[in-house]
N, C-alpha and C positions, 0 to 999 in steps of 0.2 A: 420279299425283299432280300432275304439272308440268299436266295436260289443265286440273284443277280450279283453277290457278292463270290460265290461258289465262278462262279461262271467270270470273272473278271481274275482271281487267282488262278484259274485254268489257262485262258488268254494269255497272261502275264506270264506263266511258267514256260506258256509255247514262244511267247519273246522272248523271253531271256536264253531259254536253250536254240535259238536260230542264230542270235547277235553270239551267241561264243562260237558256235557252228561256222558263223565270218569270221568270227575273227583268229580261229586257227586258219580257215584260210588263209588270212593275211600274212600269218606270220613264217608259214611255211614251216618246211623243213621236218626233224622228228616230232615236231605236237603235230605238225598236222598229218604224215602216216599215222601218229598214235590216237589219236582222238578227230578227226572228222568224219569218219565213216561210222562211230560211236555214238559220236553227239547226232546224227541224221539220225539214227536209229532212234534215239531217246526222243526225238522232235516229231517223228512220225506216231511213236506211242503217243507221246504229251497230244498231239491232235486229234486222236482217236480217242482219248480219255474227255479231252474237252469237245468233241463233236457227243459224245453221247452223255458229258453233264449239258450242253444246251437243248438238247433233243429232253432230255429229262425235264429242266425245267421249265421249258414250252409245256412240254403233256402235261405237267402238274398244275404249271398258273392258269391253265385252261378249264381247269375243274373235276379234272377225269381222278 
């Protein structure tokens, strides 16, 4: 159970760094030269991190 809470603050951290990721778009101007091309970055990590806690805890609740 604790895996599936791992795995929903993983989720969660990939939303939140997406929705700031829009919303420098929105805002334009110097935040988003300064932070959009930084926040994609951090949002491609954050999904890399949580593509392989959910790969982890499939292979673990499976018995392996």
């Amino acid at each position: 159970m604790s895996g599936f809470i791992v795995v929903g603050i993983a989720l969660a951290a990939v939303v939140l760094i997406l929705a700031a990721g829009l919303s420098t778009l929105w805002v334009g101007g110097d935040v988003q030269r300064r932070w959009s091309n930084r926040l994609m970055r951090y949002r491609v990590l954050a999904q890399a991190i949580a593509i392989l806690i959910v790969v982890a805890v499939v292979y673990f609740a499976r018995g392996h």
